[in-house]
LUMMIVEX-641693 format. One record per residue (C-alpha): residue number from 1; x, y, z; residue in three letters. Coordinates in nm, 4 decimals. Example, Ala and Ser with C-alpha at 12.3 -4.5 7.8 and 13.67 -1.06 7.14 Angstrom:
2
+-----+----------+----------+----------+-----+
:   i :        u :        v :        w :  aa :
+-----+----------+----------+----------+-----+
:   1 :   1.2300 :  -0.4500 :   0.7800 : Ala :
:   2 :   1.3670 :  -0.1060 :   0.7140 : Ser :
+-----+----------+----------+----------+-----+
//
This chain:
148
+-----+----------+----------+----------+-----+
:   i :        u :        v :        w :  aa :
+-----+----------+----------+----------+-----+
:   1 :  10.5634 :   6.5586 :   5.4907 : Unk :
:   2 :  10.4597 :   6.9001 :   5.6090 : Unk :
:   3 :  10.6110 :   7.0745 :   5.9013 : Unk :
:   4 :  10.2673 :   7.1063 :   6.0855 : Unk :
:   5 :  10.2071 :   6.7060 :   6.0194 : Unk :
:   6 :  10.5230 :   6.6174 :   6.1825 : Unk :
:   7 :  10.4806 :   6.3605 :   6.4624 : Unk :
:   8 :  10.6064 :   6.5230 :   6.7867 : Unk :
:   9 :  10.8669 :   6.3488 :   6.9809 : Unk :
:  10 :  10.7510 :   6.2477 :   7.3233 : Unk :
:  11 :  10.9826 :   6.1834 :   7.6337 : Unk :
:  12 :  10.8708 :   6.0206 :   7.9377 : Unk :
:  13 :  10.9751 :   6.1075 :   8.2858 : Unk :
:  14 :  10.9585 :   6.1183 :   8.6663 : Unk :
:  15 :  10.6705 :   6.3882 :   8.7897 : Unk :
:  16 :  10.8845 :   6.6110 :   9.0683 : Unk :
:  17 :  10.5954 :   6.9403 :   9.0677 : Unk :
:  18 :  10.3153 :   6.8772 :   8.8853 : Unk :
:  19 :  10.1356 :   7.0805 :   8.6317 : Unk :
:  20 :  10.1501 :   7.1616 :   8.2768 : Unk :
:  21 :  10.2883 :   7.4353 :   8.0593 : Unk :
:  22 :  10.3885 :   7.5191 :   7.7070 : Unk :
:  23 :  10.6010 :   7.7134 :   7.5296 : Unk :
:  24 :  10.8890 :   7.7893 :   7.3848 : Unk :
:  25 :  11.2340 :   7.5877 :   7.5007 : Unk :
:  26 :  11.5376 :   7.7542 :   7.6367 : Unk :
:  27 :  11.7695 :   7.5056 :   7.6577 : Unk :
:  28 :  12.1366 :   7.5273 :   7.8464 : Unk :
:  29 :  12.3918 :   7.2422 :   7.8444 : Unk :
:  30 :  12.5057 :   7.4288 :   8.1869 : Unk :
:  31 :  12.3684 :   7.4014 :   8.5336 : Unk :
:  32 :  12.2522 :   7.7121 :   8.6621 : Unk :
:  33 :  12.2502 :   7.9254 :   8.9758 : Unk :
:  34 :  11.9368 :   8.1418 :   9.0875 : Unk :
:  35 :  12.1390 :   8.2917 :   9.2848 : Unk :
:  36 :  12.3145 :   8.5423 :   9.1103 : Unk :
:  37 :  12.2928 :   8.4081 :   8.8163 : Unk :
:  38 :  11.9088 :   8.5010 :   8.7739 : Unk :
:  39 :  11.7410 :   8.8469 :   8.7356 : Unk :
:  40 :  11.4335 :   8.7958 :   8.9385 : Unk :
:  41 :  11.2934 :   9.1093 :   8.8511 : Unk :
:  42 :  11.3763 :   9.0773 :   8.4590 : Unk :
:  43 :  11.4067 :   8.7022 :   8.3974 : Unk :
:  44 :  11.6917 :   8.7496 :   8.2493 : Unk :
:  45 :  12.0439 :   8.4678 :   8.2939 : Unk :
:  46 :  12.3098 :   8.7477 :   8.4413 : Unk :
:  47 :  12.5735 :   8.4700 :   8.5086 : Unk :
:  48 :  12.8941 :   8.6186 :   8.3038 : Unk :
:  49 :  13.0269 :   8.2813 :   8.1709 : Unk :
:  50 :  12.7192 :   8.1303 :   8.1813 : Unk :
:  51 :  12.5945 :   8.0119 :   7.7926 : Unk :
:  52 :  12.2805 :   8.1522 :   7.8094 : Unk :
:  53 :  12.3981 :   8.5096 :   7.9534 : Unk :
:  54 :  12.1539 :   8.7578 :   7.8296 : Unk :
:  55 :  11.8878 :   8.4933 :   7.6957 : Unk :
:  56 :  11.5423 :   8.5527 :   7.9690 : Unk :
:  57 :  11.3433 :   8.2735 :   8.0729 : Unk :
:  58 :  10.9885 :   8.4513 :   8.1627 : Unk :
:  59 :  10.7654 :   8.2443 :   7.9957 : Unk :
:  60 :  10.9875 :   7.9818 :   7.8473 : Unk :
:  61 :  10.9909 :   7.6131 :   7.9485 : Unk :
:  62 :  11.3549 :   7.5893 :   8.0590 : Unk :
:  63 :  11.5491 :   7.2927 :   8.0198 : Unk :
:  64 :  11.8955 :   7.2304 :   8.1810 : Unk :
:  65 :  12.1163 :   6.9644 :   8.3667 : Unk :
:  66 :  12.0122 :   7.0714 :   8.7114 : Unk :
:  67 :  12.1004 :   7.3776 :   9.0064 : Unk :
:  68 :  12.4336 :   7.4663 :   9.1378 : Unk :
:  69 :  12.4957 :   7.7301 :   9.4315 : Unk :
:  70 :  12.3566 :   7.8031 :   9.7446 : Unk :
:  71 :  12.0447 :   7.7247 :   9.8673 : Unk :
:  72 :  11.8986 :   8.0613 :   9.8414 : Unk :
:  73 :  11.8503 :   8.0119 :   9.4821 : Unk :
:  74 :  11.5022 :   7.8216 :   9.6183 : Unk :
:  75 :  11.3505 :   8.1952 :   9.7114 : Unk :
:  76 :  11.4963 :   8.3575 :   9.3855 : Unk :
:  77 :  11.2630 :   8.0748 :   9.1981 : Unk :
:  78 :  10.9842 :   8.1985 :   9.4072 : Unk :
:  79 :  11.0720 :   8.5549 :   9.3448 : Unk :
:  80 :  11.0541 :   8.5432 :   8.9610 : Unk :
:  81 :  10.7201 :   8.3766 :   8.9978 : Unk :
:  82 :  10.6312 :   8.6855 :   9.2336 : Unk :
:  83 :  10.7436 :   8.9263 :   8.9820 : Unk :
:  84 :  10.5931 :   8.7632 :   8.6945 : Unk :
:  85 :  10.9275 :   8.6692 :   8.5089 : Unk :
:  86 :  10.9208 :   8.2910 :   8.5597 : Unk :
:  87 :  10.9894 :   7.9869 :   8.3604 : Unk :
:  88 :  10.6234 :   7.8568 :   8.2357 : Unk :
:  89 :  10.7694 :   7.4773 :   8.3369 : Unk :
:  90 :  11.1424 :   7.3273 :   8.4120 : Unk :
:  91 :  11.2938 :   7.0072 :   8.2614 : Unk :
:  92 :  11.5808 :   6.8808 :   8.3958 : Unk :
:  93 :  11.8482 :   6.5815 :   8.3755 : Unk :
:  94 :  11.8452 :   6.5688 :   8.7216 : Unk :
:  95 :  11.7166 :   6.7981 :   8.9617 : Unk :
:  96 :  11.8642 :   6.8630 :   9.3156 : Unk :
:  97 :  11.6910 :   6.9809 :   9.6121 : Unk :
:  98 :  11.7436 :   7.3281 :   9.4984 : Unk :
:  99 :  11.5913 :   7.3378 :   9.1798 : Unk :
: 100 :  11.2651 :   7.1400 :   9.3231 : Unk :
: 101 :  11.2085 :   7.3605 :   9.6723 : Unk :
: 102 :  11.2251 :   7.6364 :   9.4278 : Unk :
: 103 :  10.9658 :   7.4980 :   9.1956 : Unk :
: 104 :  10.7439 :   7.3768 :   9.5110 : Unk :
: 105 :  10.7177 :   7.7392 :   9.6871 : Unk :
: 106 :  10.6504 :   7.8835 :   9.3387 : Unk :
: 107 :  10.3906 :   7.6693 :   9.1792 : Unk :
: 108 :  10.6145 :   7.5647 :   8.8565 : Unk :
: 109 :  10.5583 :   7.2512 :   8.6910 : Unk :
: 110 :  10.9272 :   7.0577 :   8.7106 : Unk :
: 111 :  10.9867 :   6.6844 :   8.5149 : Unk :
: 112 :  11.3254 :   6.5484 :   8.5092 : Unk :
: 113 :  11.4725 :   6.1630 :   8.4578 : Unk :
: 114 :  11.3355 :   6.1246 :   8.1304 : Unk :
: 115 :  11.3671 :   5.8670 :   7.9203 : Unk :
: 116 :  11.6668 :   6.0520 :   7.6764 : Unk :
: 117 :  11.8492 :   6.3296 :   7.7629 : Unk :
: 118 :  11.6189 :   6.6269 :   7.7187 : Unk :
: 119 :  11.9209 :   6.8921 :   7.6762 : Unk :
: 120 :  12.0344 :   6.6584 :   7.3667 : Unk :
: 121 :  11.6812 :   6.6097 :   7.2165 : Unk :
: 122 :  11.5360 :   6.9576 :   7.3067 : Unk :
: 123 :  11.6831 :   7.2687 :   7.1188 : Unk :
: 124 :  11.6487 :   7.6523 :   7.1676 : Unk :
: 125 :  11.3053 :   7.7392 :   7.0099 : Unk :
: 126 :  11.1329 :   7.4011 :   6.9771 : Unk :
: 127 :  10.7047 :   7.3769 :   7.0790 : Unk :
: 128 :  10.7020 :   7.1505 :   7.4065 : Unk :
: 129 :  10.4432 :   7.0607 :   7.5966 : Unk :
: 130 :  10.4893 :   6.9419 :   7.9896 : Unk :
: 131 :  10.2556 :   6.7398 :   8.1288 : Unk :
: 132 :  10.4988 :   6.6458 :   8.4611 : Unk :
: 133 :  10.1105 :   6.5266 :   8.5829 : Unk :
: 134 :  10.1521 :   6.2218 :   8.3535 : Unk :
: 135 :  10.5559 :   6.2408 :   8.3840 : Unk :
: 136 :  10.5216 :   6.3084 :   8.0011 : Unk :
: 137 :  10.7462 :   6.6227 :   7.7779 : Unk :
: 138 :  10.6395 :   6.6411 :   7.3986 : Unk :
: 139 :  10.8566 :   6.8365 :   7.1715 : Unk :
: 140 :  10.7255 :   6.9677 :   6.8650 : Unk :
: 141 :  11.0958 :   7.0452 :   6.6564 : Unk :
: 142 :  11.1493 :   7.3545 :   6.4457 : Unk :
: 143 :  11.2778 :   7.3147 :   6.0960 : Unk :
: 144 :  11.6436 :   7.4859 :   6.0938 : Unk :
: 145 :  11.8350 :   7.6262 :   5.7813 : Unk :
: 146 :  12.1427 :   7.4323 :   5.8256 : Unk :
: 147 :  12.4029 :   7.5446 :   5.5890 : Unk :
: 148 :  12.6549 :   7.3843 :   5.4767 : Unk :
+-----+----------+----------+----------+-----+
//
């Protein structure tokens, strides 16, 4: 079977903004911190330790466990919206409070509880869609040169 006629792998999930977006996945095994550990001007993950240090999210649907940090990191959500360096959507395991006041003020379509765990299934450069209208993530998967 071709790589364009592969069936896409679809995870269901609880709508927390709605909207839709596409794009490319970032994905991060880590929680993050806007605060500090964002660039709202750049988009780009500034944390030191943080896995995806250097990696920008403008335009990318991000997927990750959930927020850490203060509070703050609501308006640094709404700044990189404002500066046009924002995430297209957000998946996450489970968001907190954090993560979805961020995503409220800002407009950004945000999914989470799915059905599988979406930083397992979803890698680093996959197609997904988010429909977090429907509650509904497709993931169109990448073919990888896996040596041995």
């Amino acid at each position: 079977m071709k790589d364009d006629q592969e069936c896409p792998v679809i995870l269901k999930g609880r709508r927390v903004v709605k909207g839709r977006a596409s794009g490319e996945a970032l994905v991060s095994c880590q929680p993050i911190s806007f605060l500090g550990g964002v660039d709202p001007k750049t988009g780009e993950i500034i944390e030191k330790n943080h896995n995806l240090f250097g990696e920008r999210i403008t335009g990318r649907i991000l997927v990750f466990p959930g927020g850490k940090g203060s509070t703050v990191g609501s308006y640094v959500i709404y700044a990189l919206k404002k500066y046009g360096t924002n995430p297209a959507a957000m998946v996450n395991v489970l968001t907190e409070p954090i993560i979805a006041t961020g995503c409220v003020i800002a407009g950004i379509p945000l999914i989470d509880r799915l059905d599988k765990d979406p930083t397992s299934v979803i890698e680093t450069g996959d197609y997904v869609r988010v429909n977090a209208d429907e509650g509904r993530v497709e993931i169109r998967k990448i073919l990888r040169n896996h040596r041995s």
